[in-house]
N, C-alpha and C positions, 0 to 999 in steps of 0.2 A: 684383495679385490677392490676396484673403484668404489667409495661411495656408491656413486650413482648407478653402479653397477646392482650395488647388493641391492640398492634402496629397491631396484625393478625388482629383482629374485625374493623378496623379501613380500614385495605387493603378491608376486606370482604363486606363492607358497601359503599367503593369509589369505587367496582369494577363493570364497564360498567354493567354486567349484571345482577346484583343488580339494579343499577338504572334504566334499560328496563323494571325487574319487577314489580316496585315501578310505571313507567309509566303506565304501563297495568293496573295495578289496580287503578289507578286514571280515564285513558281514561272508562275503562268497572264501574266504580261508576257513570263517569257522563252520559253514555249510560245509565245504570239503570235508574238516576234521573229523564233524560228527557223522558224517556218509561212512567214514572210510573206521571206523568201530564195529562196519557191517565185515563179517568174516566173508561173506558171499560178493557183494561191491567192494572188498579192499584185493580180493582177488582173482576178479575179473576184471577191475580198472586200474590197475597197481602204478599203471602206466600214467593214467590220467592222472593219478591223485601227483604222481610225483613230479606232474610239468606244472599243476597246479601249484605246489609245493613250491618249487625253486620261481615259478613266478611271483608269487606271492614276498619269497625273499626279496626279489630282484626289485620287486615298487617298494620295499619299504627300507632299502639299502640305500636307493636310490633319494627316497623321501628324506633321509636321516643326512645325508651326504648333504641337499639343495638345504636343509633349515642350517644345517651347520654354516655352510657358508652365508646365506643369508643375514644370520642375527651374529657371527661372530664367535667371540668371547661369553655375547651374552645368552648363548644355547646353554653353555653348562651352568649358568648360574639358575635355572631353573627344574627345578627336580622333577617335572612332569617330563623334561627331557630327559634323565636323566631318567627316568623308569620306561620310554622310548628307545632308548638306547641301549638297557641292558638287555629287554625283552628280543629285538634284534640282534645284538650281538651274543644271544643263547640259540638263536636260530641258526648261525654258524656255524656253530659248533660241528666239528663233522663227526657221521657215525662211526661210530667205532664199540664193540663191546665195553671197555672200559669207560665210555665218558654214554652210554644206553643212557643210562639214567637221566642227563641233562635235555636228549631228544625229547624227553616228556613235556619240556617244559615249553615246548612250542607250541601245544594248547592254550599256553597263555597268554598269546598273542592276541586270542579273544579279545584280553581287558586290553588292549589299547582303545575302545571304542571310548573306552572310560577318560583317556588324555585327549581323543581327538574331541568326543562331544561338548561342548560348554555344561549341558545341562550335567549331566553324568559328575564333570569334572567338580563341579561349586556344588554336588553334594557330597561327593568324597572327601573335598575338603574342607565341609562343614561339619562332617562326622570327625575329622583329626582336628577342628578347632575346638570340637565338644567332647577330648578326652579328657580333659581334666575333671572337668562337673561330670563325665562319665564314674570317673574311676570310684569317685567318691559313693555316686549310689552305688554301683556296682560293691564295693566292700559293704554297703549297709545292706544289699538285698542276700550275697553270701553270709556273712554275719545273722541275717534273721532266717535263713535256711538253716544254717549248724545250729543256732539254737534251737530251731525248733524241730527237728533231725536227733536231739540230743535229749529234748524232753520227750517225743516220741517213742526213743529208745526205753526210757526210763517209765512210761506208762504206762505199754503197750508191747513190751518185748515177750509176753508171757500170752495173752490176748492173740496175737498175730504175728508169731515168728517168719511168718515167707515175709513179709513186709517190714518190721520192726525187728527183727532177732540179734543185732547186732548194728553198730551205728554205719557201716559202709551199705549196710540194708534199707538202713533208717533213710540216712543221705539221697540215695535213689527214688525211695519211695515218697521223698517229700521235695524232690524235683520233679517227679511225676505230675504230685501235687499241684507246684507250681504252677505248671504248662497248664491246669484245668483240663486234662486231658486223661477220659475214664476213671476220673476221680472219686466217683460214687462207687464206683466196687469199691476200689481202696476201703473208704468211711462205710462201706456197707459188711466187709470182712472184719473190719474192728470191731464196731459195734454191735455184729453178732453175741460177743462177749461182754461189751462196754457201750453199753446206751447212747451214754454223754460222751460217745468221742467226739462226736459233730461237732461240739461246741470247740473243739480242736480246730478240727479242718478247716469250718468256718473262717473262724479266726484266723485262720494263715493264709487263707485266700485274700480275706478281706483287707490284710497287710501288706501282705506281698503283692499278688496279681494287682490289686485294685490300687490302694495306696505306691508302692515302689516302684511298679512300672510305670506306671503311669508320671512319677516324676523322672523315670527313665527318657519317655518319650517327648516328656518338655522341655530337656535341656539339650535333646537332639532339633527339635523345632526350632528352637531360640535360637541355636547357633545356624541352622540352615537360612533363618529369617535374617541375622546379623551379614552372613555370605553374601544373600541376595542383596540387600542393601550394600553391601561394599562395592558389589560388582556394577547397581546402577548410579551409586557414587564416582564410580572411576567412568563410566559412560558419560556422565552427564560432567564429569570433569573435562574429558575430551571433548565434549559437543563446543563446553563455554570456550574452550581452548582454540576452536574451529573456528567459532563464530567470532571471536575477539581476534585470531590472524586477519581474518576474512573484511571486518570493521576496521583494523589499522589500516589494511593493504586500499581500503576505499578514502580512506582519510590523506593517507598519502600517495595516492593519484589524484585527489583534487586540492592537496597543496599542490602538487607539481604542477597542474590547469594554473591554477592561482597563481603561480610564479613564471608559468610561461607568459599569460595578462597580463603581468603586469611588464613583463619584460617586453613586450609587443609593444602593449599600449607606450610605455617609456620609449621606445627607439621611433615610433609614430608621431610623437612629442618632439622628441630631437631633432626630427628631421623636418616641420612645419619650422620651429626654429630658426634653423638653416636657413630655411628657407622665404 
């Protein structure tokens, strides 16, 4: 394709309201999806849902095709395309008993809203720039659950066997824990037998919930905060990039004034000369 060809299709495909209709059709697919789970509307409109269906193919086949040619080479070096593209090309797939299974996955055309929106997008991938300082608490908060899943077992398995009676007992009930979620019966069935278990629970709440999520949630922040900032770094990259074509392209039109002056004024000179 021309340059100047793509360069139009390229406008036509980034412009706002291209991607408002790209939304609309994604939001009214997953209206359909969810309507059509009703045993009662999927068979009485079986018809509707399935013109809805293949339309819905048909704009984002269509969409997939126009960025393709637009950016080139440079669609597949982007993995947001790249998960655009498989998501579509699983909608293809035809029904058949054998390949059932994969029609499922045409619910998950939902998450493109996730590629198209910016906002959606820069926090997706501020959550996969935060898996590293993830993973790390994550083994500290597993690590202070089995130990204390392990001491549990070992104070408590005689006190309260439906909750403590074994460590895959233990484990559950000190995820339970965790979540803060009807936790006082828990500590309130222990201690029927054991006073001082609280000083237990306590303490694993105030470790875990309070302490380890909590540095859970600041290094998903931090990274969402580092995203933002990248994204109005590359904005305000562009802006200066704008303004600085914008500032040359005025400096050399009024060299070219200046050189036409002087060229005027010069052949105005020559010819008084002459004359």
């Amino acid at each position: 394709m021309p340059a100047f060809s793509r360069e139009r299709l390229s406008v036509f495909v980034d412009a706002p309201a291209f991607q408002r209709a790209i939304i609309a059709v994604i939001t009214l697919n997953g209206l359909a999806l969810g309507l059509e789970t009703s045993p009662g509307l999927a068979d009485g409109h079986s018809t509707a849902f399935l013109v809805i269906d293949r339309f819905v193919i048909a704009i984002f086949v269509v969409e997939i095709v126009l960025r393709i040619a637009a950016q080139g080479k440079a669609f597949f070096r982007d993995p947001w395309n790249w998960f655009d593209l498989v998501i579509v090309a699983v909608a293809l797939v035809p029904a058949s008993e054998s390949l059932s299974i994969l029609r499922l996955f045409r619910f998950l055309r939902v998450l493109r809203l996730i590629s198209v929106v910016p906002g959606m997008r820069r926090v997706v991938s501020a959550l996969f720039t935060a898996i590293p300082g993830l993973a790390s608490i994550l083994v500290l908060l597993l690590l202070s659950l089995y130990v204390a899943a392990v001491i549990g077992e070992r104070l408590f398995h005689e006190a309260a066997p439906k909750h403590f009676g074994n460590l895959g007992k233990s484990l559950f009930t000190m995820f339970t824990v965790l979540t803060v979620e009807n936790w006082p019966s828990v500590a309130e069935d222990v201690m029927a037998k054991e006073p001082l278990a609280w000083v237990f629970f306590v303490t694993f709440i105030v470790v875990t919930a309070f302490f380890i999520l909590n540095l859970l949630i600041g290094v998903i922040v931090s990274a969402m905060e580092t995203e933002v900032n990248a994204s109005r770094w590359k904005e305000d990259q562009e802006l200066e990039r704008a303004q600085h074509t914008a500032l040359m392209n005025e400096i050399r039109a009024l060299n070219e004034k200046i050189d036409r002056l002087a060229a005027d004024s010069a052949t105005a000179g020559s010819s008084r000369d002459a004359g």
